[in-house]
C-alpha atoms as one frame of an Amber mdcrd trajectory, in Angstrom:
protein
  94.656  90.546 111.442  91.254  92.291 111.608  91.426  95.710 112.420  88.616
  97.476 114.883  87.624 100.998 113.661  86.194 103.506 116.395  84.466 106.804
 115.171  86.751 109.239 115.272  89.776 106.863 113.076  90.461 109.004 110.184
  92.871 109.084 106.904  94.496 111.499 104.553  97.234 109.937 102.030 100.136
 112.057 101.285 103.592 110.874  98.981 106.767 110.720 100.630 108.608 113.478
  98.549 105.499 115.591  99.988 106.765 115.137 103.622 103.360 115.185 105.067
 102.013 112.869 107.633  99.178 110.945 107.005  97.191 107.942 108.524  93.929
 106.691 110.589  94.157 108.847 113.069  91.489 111.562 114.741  91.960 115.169
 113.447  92.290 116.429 117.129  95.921 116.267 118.051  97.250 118.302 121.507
 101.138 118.256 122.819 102.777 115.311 123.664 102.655 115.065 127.756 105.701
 112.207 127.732 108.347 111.491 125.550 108.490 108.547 123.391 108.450 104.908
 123.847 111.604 103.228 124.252 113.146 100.528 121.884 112.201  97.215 122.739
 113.158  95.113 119.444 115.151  96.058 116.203 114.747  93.620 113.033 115.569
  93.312 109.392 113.005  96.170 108.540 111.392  97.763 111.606 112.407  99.272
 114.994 109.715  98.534 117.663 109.306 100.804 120.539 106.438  99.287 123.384
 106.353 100.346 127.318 107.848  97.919 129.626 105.403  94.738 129.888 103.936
  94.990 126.444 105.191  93.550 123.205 104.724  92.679 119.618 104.844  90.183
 116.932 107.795  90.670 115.392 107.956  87.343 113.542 104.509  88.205 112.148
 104.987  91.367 111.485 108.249  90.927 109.803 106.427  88.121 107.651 103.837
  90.120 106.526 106.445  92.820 105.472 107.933  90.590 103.374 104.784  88.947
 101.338 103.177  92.814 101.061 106.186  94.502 100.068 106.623  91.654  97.114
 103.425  92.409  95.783 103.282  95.687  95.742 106.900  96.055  94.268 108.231
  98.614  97.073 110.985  98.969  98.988 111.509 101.037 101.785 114.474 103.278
 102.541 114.890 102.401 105.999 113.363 100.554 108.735 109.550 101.148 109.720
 109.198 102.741 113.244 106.760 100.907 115.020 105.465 101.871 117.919 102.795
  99.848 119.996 100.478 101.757 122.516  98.287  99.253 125.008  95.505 101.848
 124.798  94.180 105.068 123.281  95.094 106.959 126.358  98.694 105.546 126.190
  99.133 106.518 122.475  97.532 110.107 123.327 100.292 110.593 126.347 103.095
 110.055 123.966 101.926 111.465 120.751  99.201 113.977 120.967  96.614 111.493
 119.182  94.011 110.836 121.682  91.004 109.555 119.518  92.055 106.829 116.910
  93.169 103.222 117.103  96.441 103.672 114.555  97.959 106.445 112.399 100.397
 106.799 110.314 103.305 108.921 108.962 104.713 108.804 105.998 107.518 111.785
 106.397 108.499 109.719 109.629 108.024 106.465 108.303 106.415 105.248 111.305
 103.194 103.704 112.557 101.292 104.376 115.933  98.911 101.554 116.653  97.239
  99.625 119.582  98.103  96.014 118.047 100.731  93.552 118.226 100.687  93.363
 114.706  99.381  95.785 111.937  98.553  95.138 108.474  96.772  98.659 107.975
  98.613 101.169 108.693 102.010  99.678 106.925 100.191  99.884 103.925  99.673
 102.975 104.079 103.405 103.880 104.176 104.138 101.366 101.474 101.734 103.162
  98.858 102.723 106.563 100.031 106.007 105.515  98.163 104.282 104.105  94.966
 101.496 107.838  94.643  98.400 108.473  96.286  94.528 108.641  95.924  91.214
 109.858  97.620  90.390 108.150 100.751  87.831 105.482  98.983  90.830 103.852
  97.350  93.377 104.794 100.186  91.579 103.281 102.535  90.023 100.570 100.327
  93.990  99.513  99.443  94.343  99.256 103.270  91.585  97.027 103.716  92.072
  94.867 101.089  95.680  94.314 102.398  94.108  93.005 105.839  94.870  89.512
 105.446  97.235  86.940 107.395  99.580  85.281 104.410 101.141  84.126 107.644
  98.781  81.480 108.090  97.408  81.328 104.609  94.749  82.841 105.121  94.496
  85.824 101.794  90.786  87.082 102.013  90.447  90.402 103.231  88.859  90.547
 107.084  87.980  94.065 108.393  86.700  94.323 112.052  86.458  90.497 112.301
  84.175  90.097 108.635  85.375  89.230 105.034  84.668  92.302 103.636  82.606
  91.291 100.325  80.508  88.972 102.790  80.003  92.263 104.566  79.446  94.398
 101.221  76.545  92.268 100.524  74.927  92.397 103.912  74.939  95.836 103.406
  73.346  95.563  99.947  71.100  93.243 101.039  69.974  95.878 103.749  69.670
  98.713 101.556  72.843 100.683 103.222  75.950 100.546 100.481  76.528 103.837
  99.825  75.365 103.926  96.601  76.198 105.215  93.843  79.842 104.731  94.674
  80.141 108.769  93.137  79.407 110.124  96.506  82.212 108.652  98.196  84.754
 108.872  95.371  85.682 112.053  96.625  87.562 112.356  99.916  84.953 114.771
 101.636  82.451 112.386 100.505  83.448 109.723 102.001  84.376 111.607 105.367
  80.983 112.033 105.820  79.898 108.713 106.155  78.814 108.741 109.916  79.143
 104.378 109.919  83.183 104.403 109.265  82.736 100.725 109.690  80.344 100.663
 107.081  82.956 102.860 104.549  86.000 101.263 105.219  84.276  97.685 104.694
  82.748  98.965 101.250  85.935 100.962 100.135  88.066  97.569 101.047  85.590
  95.385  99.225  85.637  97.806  95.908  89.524  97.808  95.795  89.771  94.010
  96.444  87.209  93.736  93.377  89.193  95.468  91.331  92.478  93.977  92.089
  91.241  90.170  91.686  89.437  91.348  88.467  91.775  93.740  87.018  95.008
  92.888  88.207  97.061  94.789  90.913  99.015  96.270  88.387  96.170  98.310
  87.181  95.275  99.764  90.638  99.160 100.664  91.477  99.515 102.294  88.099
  96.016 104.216  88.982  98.226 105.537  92.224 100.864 106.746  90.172  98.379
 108.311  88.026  98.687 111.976  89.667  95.492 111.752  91.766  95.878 113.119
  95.287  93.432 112.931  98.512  91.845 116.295  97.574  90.881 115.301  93.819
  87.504 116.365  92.126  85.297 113.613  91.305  85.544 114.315  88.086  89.439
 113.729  87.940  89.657 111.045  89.720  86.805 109.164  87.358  88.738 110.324
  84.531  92.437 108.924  86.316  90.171 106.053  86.840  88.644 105.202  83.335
  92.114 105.809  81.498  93.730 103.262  84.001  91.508 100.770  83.841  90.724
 101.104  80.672  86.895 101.114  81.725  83.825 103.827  83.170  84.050 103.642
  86.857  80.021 103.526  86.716  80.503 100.187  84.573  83.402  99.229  87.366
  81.065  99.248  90.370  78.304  98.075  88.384  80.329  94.473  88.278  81.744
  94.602  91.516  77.737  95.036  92.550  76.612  92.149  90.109  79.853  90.006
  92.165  78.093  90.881  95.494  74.815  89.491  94.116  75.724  86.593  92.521
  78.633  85.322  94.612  77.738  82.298  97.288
């Protein structure tokens, strides 16, 4: 399902042996004012907790689990907590995290999120366990995992778009972020004030590379030894010694896909 990013939705990746929390969440976080949600469902691989009235899709969610977790080639040491807010306000009551639409945390493994299903912020804990990368491919991994196998439908859709059909609107407006360089780094691509914008370009760069070189390229480019606060220059060098080609020549063929694709 599409998610809907709102300024302020933020993401730092951390590994689970790390113990650090991590997700798309605002950087603002004050003490809880309520305790947690209670259970309301218990599956095969998550525990979902929702207030009285409100609910998920387990069958969906549980679906999803299963296709993602496949391809990527994880498996999780217990089940996900999942808990399922009917507004920011909610979520902020009961966790402290007032401005964001979904985090996530890894040491925890749970998810905080507004929708009835998420297929963002699970990915997130599923490549904490494979390594971890600046937020252009963290987040780019994410986006390219938004897609609903459930009903066959693989592209991947961020807020409501197929995210290369957005990629070249943006090229075709002059607003990529461009060369890809000043976003590699995590700082970098902070700083883009459209998140929108970034999320839809990092998710249409990953899903470039892993329909033209092969998931097993990008996973083994996570287990590389990059981390979220990486120097361009390492992370171009994890980059071209995964891939076994320049990231410059990289986004020069994802840009040449943009242009030339119907």
């Amino acid at each position: 399902m599409p998610r809907a990013i709102i300024p302020g939705r933020v993401a730092a990746a951390a590994t689970c042996a790390q113990l650090a929390a991590f997700g798309c969440g605002g950087d603002a976080v004050s003490t809880p004012a309520a305790p947690p949600l209670p259970v309301a469902l218990q599956t095969e691989h998550y525990t979902f907790y929702c207030a009285s009235g409100d609910g998920v899709d387990a069958g969906w969610q549980e679906a999803y689990h299963e296709w993602a977790t496949t391809r990527l080639g994880v498996r999780l040491p217990r089940r996900i907590g999942y808990y399922k807010y009917r507004s920011r306000q909610e979520m902020g009551v009961h966790t402290g995290h007032y401005n964001t639409n979904g985090y996530s945390d890894a040491a925890r493994l749970e998810i905080h999120t507004l929708w009835a299903t998420d297929n963002h912020e699970v990915v997130h804990l599923f490549m904490s366990t494979i390594g971890q990368s600046s937020a252009l491919f963290s987040e780019g991994v994410a986006v390219a995992f938004q897609a609903d196998p459930v009903h066959g439908a693989y592209e991947s859709v961020f807020n409501g778009e197929e995210v290369h059909r957005s990629a070249r609107r943006y090229l075709d407006a002059g607003s990529l972020v461009l060369p890809l360089d000043r976003i590699v780094e995590t700082k970098g691509f902070r700083a883009v004030s459209d998140e929108v914008l970034a999320y839809r370009e990092a998710g249409s760069f990953v899903r470039f590379l892993i329909d033209g070189y092969g998931l097993d390229r990008l996973l083994a480019f996570y287990r590389s030894g990059t981390s979220p606060d990486e120097t361009r220059e390492a992370i171009k060098g994890h980059f071209n010694t995964t891939f076994g080609v320049a990231f410059e020549e990289a986004e020069a063929e994802w840009l040449d896909m943009l242009r030339t694709a119907i």
